[in-house]
C-alpha positions as CSV (number, residue, x, y, z in Angstrom):
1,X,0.0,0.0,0.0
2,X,3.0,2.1,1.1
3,X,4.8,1.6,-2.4
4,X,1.2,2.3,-3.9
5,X,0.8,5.6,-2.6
6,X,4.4,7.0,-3.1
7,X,4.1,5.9,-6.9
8,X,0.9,8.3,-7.0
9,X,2.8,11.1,-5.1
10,X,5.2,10.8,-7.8
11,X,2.9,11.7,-10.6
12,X,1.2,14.7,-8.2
13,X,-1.1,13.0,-7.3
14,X,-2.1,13.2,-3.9
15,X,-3.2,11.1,-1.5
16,X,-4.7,10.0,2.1
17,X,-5.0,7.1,4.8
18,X,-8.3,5.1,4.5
19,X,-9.2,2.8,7.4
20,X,-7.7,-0.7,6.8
21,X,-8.8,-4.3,6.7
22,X,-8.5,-6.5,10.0
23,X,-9.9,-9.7,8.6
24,X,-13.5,-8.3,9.7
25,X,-14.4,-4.8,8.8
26,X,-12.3,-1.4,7.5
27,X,-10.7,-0.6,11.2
28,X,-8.6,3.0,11.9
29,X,-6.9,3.8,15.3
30,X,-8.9,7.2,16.3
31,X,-11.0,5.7,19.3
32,X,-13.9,7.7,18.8
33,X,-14.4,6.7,14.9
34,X,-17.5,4.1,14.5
35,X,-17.3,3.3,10.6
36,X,-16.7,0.2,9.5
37,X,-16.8,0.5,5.5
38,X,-14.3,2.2,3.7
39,X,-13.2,5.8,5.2
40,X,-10.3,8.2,5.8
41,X,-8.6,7.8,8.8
42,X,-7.8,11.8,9.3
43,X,-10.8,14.2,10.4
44,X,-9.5,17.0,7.6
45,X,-8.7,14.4,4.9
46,X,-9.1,16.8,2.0
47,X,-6.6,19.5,3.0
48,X,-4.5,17.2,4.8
49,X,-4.0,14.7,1.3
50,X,-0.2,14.7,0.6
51,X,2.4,13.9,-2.0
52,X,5.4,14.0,0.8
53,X,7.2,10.8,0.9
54,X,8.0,11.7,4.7
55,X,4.6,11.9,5.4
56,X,3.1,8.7,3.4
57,X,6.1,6.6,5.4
58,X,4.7,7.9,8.6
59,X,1.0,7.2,7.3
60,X,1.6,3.9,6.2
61,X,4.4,3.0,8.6
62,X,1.7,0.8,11.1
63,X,-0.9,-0.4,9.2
64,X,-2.0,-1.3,5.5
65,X,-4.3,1.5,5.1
66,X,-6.5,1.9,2.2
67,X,-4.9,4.4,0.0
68,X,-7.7,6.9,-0.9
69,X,-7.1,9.2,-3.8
70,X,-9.1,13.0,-3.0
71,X,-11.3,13.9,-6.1
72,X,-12.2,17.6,-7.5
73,X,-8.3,18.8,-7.5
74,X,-5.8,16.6,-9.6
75,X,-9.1,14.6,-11.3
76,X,-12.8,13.7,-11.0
77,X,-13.9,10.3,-11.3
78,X,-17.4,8.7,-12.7
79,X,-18.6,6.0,-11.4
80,X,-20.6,3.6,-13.4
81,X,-22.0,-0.2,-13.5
82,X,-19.9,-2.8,-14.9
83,X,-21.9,-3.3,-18.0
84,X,-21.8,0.4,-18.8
85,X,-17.7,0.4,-18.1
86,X,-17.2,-2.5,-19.7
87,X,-19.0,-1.3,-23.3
88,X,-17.2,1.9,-23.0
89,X,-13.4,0.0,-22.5
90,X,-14.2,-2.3,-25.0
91,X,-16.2,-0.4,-27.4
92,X,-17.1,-2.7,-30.2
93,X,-19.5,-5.2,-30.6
94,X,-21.9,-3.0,-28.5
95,X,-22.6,-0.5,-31.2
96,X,-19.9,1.8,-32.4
97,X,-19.1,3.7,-29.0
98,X,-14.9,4.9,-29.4
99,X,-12.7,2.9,-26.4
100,X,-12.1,5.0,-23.9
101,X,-8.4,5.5,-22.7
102,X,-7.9,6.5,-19.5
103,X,-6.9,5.5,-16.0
104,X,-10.1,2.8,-15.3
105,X,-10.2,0.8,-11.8
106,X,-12.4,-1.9,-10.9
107,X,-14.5,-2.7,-7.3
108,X,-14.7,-6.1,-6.6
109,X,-18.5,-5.2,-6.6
110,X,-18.1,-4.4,-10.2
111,X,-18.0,-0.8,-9.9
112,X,-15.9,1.0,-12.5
113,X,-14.4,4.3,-11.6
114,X,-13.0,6.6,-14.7
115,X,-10.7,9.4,-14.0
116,X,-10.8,12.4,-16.0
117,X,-10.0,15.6,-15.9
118,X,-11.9,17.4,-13.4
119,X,-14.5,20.7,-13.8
120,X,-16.9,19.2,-15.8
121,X,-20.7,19.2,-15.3
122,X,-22.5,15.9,-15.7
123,X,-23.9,15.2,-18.9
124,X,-27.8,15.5,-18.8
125,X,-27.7,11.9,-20.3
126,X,-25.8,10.7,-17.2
127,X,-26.9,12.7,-14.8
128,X,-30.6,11.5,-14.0
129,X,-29.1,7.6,-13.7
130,X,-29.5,6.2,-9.9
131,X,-26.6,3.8,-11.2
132,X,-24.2,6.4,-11.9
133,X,-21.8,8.5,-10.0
134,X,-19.5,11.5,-10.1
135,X,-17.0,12.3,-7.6
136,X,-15.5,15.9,-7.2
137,X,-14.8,18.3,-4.3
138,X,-15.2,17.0,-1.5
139,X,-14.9,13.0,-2.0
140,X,-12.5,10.2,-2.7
141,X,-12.0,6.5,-4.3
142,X,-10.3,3.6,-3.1
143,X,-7.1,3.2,-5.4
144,X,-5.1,0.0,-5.9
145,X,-4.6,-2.1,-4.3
146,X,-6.5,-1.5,-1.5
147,X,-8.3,-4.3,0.1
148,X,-11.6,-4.1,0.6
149,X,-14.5,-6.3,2.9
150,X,-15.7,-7.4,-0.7
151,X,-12.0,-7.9,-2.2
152,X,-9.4,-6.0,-3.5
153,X,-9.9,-2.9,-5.9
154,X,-8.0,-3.4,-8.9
155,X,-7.3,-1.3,-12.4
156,X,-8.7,-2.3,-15.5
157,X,-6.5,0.3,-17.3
158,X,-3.5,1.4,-15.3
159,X,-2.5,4.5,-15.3
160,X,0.9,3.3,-16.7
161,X,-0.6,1.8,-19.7
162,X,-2.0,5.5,-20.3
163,X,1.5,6.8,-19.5
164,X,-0.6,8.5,-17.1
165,X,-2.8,10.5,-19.2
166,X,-6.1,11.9,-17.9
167,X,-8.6,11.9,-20.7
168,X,-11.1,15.3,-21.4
169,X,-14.1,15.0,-19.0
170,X,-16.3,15.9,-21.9
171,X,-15.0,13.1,-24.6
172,X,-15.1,10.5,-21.7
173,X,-18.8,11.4,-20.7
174,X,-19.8,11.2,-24.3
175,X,-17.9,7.8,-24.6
176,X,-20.3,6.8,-21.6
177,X,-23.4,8.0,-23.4
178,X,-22.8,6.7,-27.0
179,X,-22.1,3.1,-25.0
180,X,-25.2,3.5,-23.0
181,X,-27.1,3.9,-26.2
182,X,-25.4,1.2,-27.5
183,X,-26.9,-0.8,-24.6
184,X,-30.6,0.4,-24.9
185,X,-30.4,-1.0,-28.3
186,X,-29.2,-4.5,-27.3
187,X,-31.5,-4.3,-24.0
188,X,-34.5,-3.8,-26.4
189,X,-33.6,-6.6,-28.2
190,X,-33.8,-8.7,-24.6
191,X,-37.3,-10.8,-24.2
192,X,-39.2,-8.8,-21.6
193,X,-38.9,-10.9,-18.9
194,X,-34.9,-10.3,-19.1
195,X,-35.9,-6.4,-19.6
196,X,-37.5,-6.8,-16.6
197,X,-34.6,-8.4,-14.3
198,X,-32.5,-5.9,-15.7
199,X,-33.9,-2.5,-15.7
200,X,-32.6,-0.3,-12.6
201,X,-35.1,1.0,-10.1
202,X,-35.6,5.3,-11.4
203,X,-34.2,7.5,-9.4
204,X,-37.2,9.6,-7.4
205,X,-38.1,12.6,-8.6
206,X,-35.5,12.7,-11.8
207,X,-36.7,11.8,-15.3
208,X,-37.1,7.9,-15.8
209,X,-34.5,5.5,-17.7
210,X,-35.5,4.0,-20.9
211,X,-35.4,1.0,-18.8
212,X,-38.0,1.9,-16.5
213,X,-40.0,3.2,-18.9
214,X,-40.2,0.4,-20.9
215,X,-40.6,-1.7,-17.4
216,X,-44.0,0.2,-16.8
217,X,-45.0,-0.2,-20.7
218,X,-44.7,-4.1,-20.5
């Protein structure tokens, strides 16, 4: 985790201490701290993120901590469902959505979390899914390899093979929406009862998916 962290710090990228795995749940050492999922182990995480290799020996000198990467400065990161991830990475034969090529890691839930260059508003075609995320100011990601209750996190595309590029939020999101087109085609191709299984639950009060819609028509 240690070696993870100061290769991140030597791209400028900063980072912090997450709570760490004991076996049982995500455990830190401040008495007073009651989480148990993934979280940063310092009260003022986001100013106190660092690149210093002094400081990320002293952080990681005791424990494996989670190494949590601070979104909104360096990059933001969306955070989509694995079929969505996976059509966008692999781009063909899911319509003609272009392969995205950027820094991609995977959950061992099957969350996929692209970084991009931050600023960006979310597209309006992203924007009104329940399923998809976007983290900026004020939130983090697990990086690998931290181990999680679920398993370890893990890239799909390093940043290495990327030579540590961070793609244009606008050409990434736009990526995400020609693949999620892509996958309303195929999805309408499904039988019902498969539409049906695989439709997401709309998000209250936002516009509903094509999914949902289509859930309610049959």
């Amino acid at each position: 985790m240690r070696r993870a962290a100061l290769r991140f710090a030597a791209h400028g990228w900063a980072v912090t201490p997450g709570g760490y795995f004991n076996g049982r749940r995500m455990a830190c050492d401040r008495a007073t701290c009651l989480a148990t999922s993934c979280h940063p182990v310092l009260t003022d995480w986001e100013t106190q993120s660092s690149t210093f290799t002094a400081q990320l020996d002293e952080w990681w000198a005791q424990h494996p901590h989670a190494v949590l990467l601070p979104t909104g400065h360096t990059f933001d990161v969306l955070e989509v469902p694995a079929l969505l991830g996976t059509a966008a990475v692999c781009g063909p034969p899911l319509g003609n959505a272009r392969r995205v090529r950027g820094p991609v890691a995977v959950t061992a839930t099957g969350r996929w979390m692209f970084l991009m260059r931050p600023g960006a508003a979310l597209a309006p075609e992203l924007d009104h899914r329940v399923d998809v995320l976007r983290h900026s100011h004020g939130s983090w990601i697990p990086a690998p390899p931290t181990v999680l209750p679920e398993g370890p996190v893990r890239w799909q595309v390093s940043p290495a093979q990327v030579n540590w590029h961070l793609p244009d939020a606008e050409e990434l999101q736009q990526a995400l929406v020609r693949s999620l087109v892509s996958l309303d085609a195929s999805f309408l191709d499904l039988p019902l009862t498969a539409r049906r299984r695989l439709a997401p639950p709309p998000r209250i009060g936002r516009p509903p998916t094509m999914q949902a819609a289509l859930r309610r028509a049959g």
